[in-house]
C-alpha positions in Angstrom: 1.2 -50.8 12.1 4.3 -51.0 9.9 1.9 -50.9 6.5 0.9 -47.4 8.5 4.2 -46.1 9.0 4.8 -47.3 5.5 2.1 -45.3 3.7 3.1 -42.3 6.1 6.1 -42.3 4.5 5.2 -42.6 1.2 2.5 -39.7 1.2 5.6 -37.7 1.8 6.7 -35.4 -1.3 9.3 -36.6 -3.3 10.5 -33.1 -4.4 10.2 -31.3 -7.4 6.8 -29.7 -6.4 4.4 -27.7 -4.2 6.7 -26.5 -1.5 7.0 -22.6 -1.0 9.5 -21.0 0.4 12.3 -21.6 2.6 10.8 -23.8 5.0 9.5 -26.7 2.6 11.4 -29.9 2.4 11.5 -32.9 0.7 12.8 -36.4 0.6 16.1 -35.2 -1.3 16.5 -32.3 1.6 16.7 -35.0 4.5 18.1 -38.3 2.9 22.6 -38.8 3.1 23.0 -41.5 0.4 19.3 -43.3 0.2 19.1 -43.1 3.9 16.9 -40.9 6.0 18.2 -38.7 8.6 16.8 -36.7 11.4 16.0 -34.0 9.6 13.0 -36.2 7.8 11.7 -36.3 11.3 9.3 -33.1 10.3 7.8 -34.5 7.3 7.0 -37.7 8.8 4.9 -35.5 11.4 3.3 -33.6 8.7 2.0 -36.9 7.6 1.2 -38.4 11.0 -0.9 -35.1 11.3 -2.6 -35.0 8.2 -3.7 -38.6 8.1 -4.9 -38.4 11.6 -7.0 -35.2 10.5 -8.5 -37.1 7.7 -9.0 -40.1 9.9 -10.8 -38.3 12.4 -12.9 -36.5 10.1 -14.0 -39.6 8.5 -14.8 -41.0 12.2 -16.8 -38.2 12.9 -18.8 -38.3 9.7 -19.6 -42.0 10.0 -20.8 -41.8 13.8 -23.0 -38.6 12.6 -24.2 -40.8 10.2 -24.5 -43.2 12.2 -26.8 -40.6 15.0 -28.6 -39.8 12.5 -29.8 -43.3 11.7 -30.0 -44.3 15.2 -32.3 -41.4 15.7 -34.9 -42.0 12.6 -35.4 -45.9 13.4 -35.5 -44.7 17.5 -39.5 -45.2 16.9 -39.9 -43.0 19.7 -38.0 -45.0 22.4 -36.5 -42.3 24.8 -33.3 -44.5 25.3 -32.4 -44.8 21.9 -33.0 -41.0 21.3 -31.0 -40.0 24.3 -28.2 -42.4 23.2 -28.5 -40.8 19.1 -28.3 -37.4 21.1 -25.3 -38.2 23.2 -23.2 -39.7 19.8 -24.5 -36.6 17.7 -22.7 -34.3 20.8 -19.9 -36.3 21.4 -18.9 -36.5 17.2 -19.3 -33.4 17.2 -17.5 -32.0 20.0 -14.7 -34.2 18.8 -13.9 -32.2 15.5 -14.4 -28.8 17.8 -12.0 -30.1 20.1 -9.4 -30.9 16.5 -10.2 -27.7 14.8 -9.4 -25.8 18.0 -6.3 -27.9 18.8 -4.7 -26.1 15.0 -6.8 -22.9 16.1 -4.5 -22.9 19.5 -1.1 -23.7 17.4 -2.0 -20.8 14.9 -2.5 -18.5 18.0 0.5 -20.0 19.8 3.2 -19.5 16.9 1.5 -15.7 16.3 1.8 -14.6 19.9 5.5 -15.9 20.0 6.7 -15.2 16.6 7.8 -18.7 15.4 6.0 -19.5 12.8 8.1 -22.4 11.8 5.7 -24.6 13.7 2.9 -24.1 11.1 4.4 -25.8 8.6 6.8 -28.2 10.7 9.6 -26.7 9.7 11.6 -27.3 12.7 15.2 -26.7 11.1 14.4 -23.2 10.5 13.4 -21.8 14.0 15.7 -19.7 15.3 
């Protein structure tokens, strides 16, 4: 768990590069003399978000993958069939059920206007 955290916080951008407009921040933005303060709390999530995307779609891949070779060496058995089917559904109803919860954010922050919560920019709502 902490090598997790630890990576988390690494991914996070030093500074210097890629941010657009007023609502990026960086390490420099949030740290008071080498030491992080809440305002780091955003970029954290970014990462927690972003690695748990990638994670997920990786998961999905493998168990479609995985259907996929379930359902050629099957030889025909109906059980193993059924249970390829049911993995196939599930993985792939997974990564609907993802893309839909960013889908729902997108439609969320347009309906009300704060579209600080795109880009986890928390310290600019208002």
């Amino acid at each position: 768990m902490l090598s997790f955290i630890s990576f988390l916080i690494t991914r996070a951008d030093p500074g210097g590069g890629g941010g657009t407009g007023s609502s990026y921040m960086d390490w420099g933005s949030c740290m008071d003399n080498g030491v992080a303060t809440l305002q780091c709390i955003p970029i954290v999530l970014k990462n927690v978000v972003t690695a748990a995307l990638i994670f997920s779609g990786t998961i999905a891949l493998i168990l479609v993958i995985l259907s996929g070779i379930k359902f050629i060496t099957s030889k025909g058995d109906q059980k193993q069939v059924d249970l390829a089917k049911r993995t196939l559904t599930y993985a792939i109803l997974g990564l609907i059920i993802i893309l839909l919860s960013f889908f729902i954010i997108q439609f969320v922050s347009f309906v009300t206007g704060v579209q600080c919560i795109n880009a986890f920019g928390f310290d600019n709502c208002g």
